[in-house]
GUBALO-872618 format. One record per residue (C-alpha): x, y, z. Coordinates in steps of 0.2 Angstrom, whole numbers, plus 5000, padded with zeros to 4 digits. Layout:
// residues N
XYZ ...
//
This chain:
// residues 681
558252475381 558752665380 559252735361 560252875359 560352955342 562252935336 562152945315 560653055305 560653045285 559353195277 558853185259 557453225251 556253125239 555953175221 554353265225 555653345240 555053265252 556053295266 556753125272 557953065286 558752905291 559252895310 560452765316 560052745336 561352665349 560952565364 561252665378 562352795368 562252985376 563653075364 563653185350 562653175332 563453155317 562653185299 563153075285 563153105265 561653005257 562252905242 561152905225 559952785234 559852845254 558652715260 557752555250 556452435258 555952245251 554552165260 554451995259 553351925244 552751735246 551351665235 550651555248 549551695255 549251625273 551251615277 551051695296 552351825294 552951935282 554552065286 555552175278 557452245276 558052385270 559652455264 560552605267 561852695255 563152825263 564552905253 566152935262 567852885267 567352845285 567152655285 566152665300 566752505306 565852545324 564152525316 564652315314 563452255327 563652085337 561852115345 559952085336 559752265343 561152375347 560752505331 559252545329 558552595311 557052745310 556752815293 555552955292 554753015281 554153205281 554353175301 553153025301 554052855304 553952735291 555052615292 556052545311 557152405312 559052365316 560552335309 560952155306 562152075320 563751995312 563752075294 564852195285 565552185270 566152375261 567252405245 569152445250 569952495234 569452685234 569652825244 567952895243 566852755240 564852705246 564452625261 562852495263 562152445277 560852285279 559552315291 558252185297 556352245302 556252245322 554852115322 556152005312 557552035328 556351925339 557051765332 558551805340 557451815357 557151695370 555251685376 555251705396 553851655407 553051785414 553051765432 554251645444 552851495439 552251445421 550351475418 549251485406 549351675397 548251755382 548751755365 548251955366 549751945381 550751855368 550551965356 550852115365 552452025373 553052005354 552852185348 553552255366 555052155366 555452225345 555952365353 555152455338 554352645335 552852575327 551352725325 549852595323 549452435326 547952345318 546952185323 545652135308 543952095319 543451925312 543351825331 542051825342 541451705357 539751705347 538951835335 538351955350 540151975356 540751995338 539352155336 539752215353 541752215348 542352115363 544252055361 544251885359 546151855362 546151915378 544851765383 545951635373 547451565382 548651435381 549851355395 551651425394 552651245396 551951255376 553551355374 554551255381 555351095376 555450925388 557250985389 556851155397 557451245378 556251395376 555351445359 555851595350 554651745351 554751735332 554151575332 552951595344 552351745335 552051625319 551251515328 549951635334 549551685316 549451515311 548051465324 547351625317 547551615299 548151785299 550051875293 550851965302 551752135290 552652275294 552352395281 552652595281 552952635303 551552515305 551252325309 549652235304 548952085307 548052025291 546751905286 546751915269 544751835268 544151995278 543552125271 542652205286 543552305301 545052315307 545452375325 546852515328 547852495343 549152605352 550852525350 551552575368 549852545379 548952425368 547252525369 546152535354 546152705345 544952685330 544752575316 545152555299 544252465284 545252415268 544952525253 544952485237 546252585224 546352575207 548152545199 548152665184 547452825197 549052765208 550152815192 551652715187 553552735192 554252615178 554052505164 554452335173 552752235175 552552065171 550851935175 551251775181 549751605182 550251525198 549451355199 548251295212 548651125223 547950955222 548050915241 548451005260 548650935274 548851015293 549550955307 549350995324 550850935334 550050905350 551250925366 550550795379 550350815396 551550685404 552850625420 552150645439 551250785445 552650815457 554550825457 555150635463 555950645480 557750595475 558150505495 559950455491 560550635486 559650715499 560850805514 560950675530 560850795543 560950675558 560350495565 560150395576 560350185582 559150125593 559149925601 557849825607 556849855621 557149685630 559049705624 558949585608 560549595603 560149545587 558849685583 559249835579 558449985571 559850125561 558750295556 559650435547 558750625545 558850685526 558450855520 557650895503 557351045494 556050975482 554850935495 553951065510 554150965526 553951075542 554451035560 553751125577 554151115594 552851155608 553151365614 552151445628 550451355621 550851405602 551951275588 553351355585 554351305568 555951225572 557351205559 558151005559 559951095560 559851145575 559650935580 561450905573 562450875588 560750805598 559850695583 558750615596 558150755599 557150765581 556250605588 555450715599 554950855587 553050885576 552950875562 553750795543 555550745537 556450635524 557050485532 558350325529 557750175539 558449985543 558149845552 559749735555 560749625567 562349695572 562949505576 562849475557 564749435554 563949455535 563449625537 564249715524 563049885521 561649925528 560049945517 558950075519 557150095513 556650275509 554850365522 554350495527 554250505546 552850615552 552350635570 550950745578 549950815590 548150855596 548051025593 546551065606 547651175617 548951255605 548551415595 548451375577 547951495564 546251405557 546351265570 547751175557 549551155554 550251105537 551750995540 552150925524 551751005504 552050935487 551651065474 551551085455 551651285451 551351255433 549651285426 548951115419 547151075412 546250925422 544850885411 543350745418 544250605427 544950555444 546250585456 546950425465 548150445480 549250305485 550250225498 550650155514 550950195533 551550115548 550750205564 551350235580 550350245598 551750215610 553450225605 554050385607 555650355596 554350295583 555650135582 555250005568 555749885583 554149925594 552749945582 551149865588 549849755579 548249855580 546449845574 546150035573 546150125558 547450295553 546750445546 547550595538 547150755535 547350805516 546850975508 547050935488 546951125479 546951145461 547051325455 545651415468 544851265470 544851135488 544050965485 542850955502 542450755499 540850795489 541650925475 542851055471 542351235480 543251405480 543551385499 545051315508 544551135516 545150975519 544650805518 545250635529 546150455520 546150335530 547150145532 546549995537 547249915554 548649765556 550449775560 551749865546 551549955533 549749965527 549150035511 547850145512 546050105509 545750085492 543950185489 543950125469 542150015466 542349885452 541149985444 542350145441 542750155422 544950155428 545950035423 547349995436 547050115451 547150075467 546750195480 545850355490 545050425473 544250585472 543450635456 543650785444 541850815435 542250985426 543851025420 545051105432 546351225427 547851285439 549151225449 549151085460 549651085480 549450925490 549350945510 549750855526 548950945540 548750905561 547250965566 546451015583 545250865589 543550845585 541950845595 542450665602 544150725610 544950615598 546550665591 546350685570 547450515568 546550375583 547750455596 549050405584 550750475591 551450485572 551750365556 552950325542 552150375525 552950265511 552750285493 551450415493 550750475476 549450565468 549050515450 547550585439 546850465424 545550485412 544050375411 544350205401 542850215392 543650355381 544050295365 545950295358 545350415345 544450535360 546050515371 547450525359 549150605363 549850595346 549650715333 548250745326 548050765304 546750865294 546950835276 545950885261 545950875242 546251035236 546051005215 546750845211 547150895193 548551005200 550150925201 550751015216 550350965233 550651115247 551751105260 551151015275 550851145287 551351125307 550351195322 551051195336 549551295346 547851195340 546251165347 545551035357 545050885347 544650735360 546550735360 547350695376 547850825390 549250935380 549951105384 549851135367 547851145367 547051335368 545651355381 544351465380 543751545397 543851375410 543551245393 544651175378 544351285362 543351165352 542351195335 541651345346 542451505340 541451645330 542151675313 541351835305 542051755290 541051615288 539851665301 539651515311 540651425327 542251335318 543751255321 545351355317 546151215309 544551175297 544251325293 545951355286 545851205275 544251275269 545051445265 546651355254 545151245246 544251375243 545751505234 546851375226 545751245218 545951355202 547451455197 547651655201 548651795193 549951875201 550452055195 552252155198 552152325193 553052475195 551952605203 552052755214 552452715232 550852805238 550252825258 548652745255 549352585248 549252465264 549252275268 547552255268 546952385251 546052285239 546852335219 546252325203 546952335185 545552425171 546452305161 545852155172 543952155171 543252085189 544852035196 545352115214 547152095221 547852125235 549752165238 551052045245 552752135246 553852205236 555352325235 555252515237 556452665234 555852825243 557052925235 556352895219 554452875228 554552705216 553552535223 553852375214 552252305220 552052125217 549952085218 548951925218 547251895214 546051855229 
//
């Protein structure tokens, strides 16, 4: 978006400060107006929750303008049309927008105070759709997601900072390396089976969540904070996301702040007798590819063919189909090269695709046109696929694909099998390929399948970074014959029957299946026993997991942690969601953050406990930890000083022992006045 500065409001502070409020405007070029400050120019209240590990925390703000302009223009229908910067002695301290669809103003004088309600621009993004990054879903970095969060605010932040708590182990926690950017998560998590994409609020939460951490703008800044670190936090540029220094909470003490007020009360708050978490898992589920739908698939053309000894009650009806789900090819020989062909062009001479390499959708059916009976024909759904030895032709690799399913969406294939399926009915004679004229033969069918998986090839012994292919074969007889079935009674799969190839590592990417005609082999045989072509009939890949995994190892339903917090408390906390976990023996989900090329287990560094933990357990032993006995929690009125942050440890003299840390509040920079409200930690 481009701002362009349309409103300015100057004040100054009591200490005169000088202070100005500028109103921005999407893509507004025109003059600058400056408006009269009421008593109260510009007032912020952050967001106080009790529950210290709530994953956001905002702010709005208030502006107050005396005049008799009602400024009716400023009523926004757009999370961030007006943009909001308050600065303070020229430094930006607060940025946000005004909110869409509110305005409310007095109308009974003629001079009279305007107010305008603003929203933090972190707060606009549950307004905002997330959007995969590329044409493809993949799996991206939750340092990506965060930065796609904090670009898409459209915000003038100064600083950003990342408390250092994570590490793959303790060396790359010393050596400062940023986790995030090794953690990633697939993007179909942000979307719903009915395609409806997350917020980037929500997203934003659940990021924090999986991290313990809070997410605050405070001052021009944005922090993420873990409130059980006391150690470093990293400072990042806010436009290219470089780290710029660091930063370590301090410790102030509230009577050397100073006071702004009399106001201040102390609360108990109560711990809780039980949490619970639950990790909403998101399974991996439905084919690996799109289902071919035959019957709404364009007829292009076809064709009725009759006995060879003139039967007249056998007959053979084809009809051509195209399909954009599904990557067929077609060639046609050209001056010792193949040379695509597109079916079109077959319209008005369809037999003429009989004669054509290569794949496409067909209808076919066997009838008697004597049946007096015949009402509709019915068609079963192929693919017809006829080839050629490539020995004299020039083909890039010695290989033509003719025919692709593929999967662009990243997915996680962790140990288990692949089992393709399926049945073909080859040809060695009949040119038209008629159902009418296929022979009985003893002679086995191969085909030519390349199986990729991200940057992985299966070659028949294992999965390799180099493009190959590999042969599945049928076993002779007249028909359709399903092809061999390589699964040993021995293999730990329940209900497979087929060519399996196995996965022993995990594989991560998207998945492309091939059909290929290939040049001959040393033999002079053509790659399918001098096969002139075949119909392939419900083909399918499927992967499974082993059957020896136990329901609880394989399970796609969410998964609970629970714990008793203090059961003398009466109050049990809030189950709390995650909708990003980590990999507990759960099924294949979406929802499940890898670490390099594996699941995140119970193997991220925390500098906090000092160990390898899982996210999930370690936040139930935080919330067991701070509320299995009550805390205090302080509002006083103090002075808003620059050295009051998010993550500044306070004390009272008053309160011997006792360190608090400060959760929101509301402040008036006019009058330089923080109503600070504190709890214990």
């Amino acid at each position: 978006m481009n701002y362009g500065l349309i409103y300015i409001i100057p004040f100054a502070t009591l200490d005169n400060t000088p202070c100005v409020v500028e109103i921005e405007k999407d893509n507004y070029s025109g003059s600058v107006q400056e408006l009269t400050p009421g008593e109260n120019p510009f007032t912020v209240d952050i967001t106080d929750e009790e529950f210290l590990y709530t994953p956001t925390r905002f702010s709005t703000a208030t502006i107050h303008i005396v005049g008799n302009d009602y400024l009716q223009s400023l009523f926004s229908i757009a999370y961030q049309q007006y943009r909001v910067t308050f600065k303070k002695n020229g430094t930006v301290t607060w940025c946000g927008f005004i909110k869409p669809e509110l305005y409310t103003q007095d109308y009974s004088s003629t001079i009279f105070e305007l107010q305008l309600e603003c929203m933090s621009a972190m707060s606009t993004l549950e307004f905002i759709d997330y959007k995969q990054v590329g044409e493809n879903r993949v799996f991206i970095s939750l340092w990506d997601l965060l930065k796609k969060c904090i670009s898409s605010a459209n915000s003038q932040y100064t600083n950003i900072y990342i408390p250092h708590v994570y590490a793959q182990n303790a060396e790359d926690y010393v050596a400062g390396t940023n986790i995030l950017e090794s953690m990633t998560v697939s993007e179909q998590d942000f979307f719903d089976e009915d395609d409806k994409p997350m917020k980037l609020k929500e997203v934003l939460e659940e990021i924090c969540k999986f991290l313990n951490w809070t997410c605050i703008d405070w001052r021009g800044e944005l922090y993420f904070v873990d409130i059980d670190h006391i150690g470093e936090f990293y400072k990042y540029n806010p436009v290219t996301f470089e780290k710029v220094g660091t930063s370590s909470p301090s410790l102030l003490n509230i009577q050397n702040i100073g006071f702004a007020g009399s106001e201040h009360t102390l609360d108990i708050l109560p711990g809780y007798n039980k949490t619970t978490i639950r990790c909403s898992n998101y399974p991996i589920s439905g084919s690996l590819f799109e289902e071919i739908d035959f019957d709404k698939s364009e007829v292009i053309a076809s064709t009725t063919q009759y006995n060879a000894q003139f039967n007249p009650t056998q007959a053979f009806k084809k009809k051509y189909l195209l399909n954009q789900s599904v990557d067929l090819k077609l060639y046609k020989d050209g001056d010792g090269r193949m040379i695509e062909a597109n079916p079109k062009d077959f319209i008005d001479n369809p037999n003429g695709l009989n004669y054509l390499y290569g794949a496409r959708l067909v209808k076919t059916c066997q009838y008697n046109p004597r049946d007096s009976e015949l009402s509709e024909y019915t068609y079963d759904n192929s693919i017809q696929i006829r080839i050629k030895d490539l020995s004299n032709i020039s083909v890039v690799d010695n290989e033509l694909i003719i025919l692709s399913f593929a999967n662009k969406d990243y997915k996680v294939f962790p140990k288990g099998v692949f089992c393709i399926s399926g049945s073909i009915m080859p040809f060695y004679q009949d040119q038209e390929m008629s159902f009418l004229n296929q022979e009985d033969t003893s002679l086995d069918s191969i085909i030519f399948i390349s199986l990729r998986i991200g940057d992985k090839y299966y070659n028949g012994l294992g999965w390799v970074p180099v493009k190959t292919y590999i042969t599945v074969s049928n076993l002779g007889g007249s028909g359709f014959r399903d092809l061999r079935n390589t699964k040993t009674p021995d293999m730990p799969y329940k209900g497979l029957k087929g060519f399996i190839i196995p996965v022993d590592s995990t594989l991560i990417g998207d998945i492309e299946l091939s059909i290929l005609m290939k040049k001959a082999g040393e033999n002079g045989r053509p790659h399918i026993s001098s096969c002139l072509g075949y119909y392939l009939k419900d083909f399918d890949i499927v992967y499974q997991k082993p059957d020896n995994i136990s329901d609880d190892e394989d399970n796609n339903s969410d998964r609970i942690y629970e714990n008793i917090v203090n059961e003398n408390f009466i109050n049990e906390l809030d189950e709390i969601e995650f909708k990003i976990s980590s990999y507990n023996n759960d099924g294949a989900c979406y929802s499940k953050v890898m670490l390099g090329d594996q699941y995140l287990t119970d193997n991220l560094y925390s500098a906090i406990e000092e160990t390898a933990i899982r996210p999930e357990e370690q936040l139930i032993r935080r919330i067991v930890k701070r509320y299995s006995s009550p805390h205090i929690k302080l509002t006083q009125v103090i002075k808003a000083i620059p050295d009051l942050t998010p993550i500044s440890r306070l004390y009272d003299n008053y309160m011997v022992n006792k360190r608090f840390i400060n959760v929101g509040g509301s402040i008036n920079f006019k009058m330089n006045r923080f109503s600070c409200i504190m709890i214990e930690v």
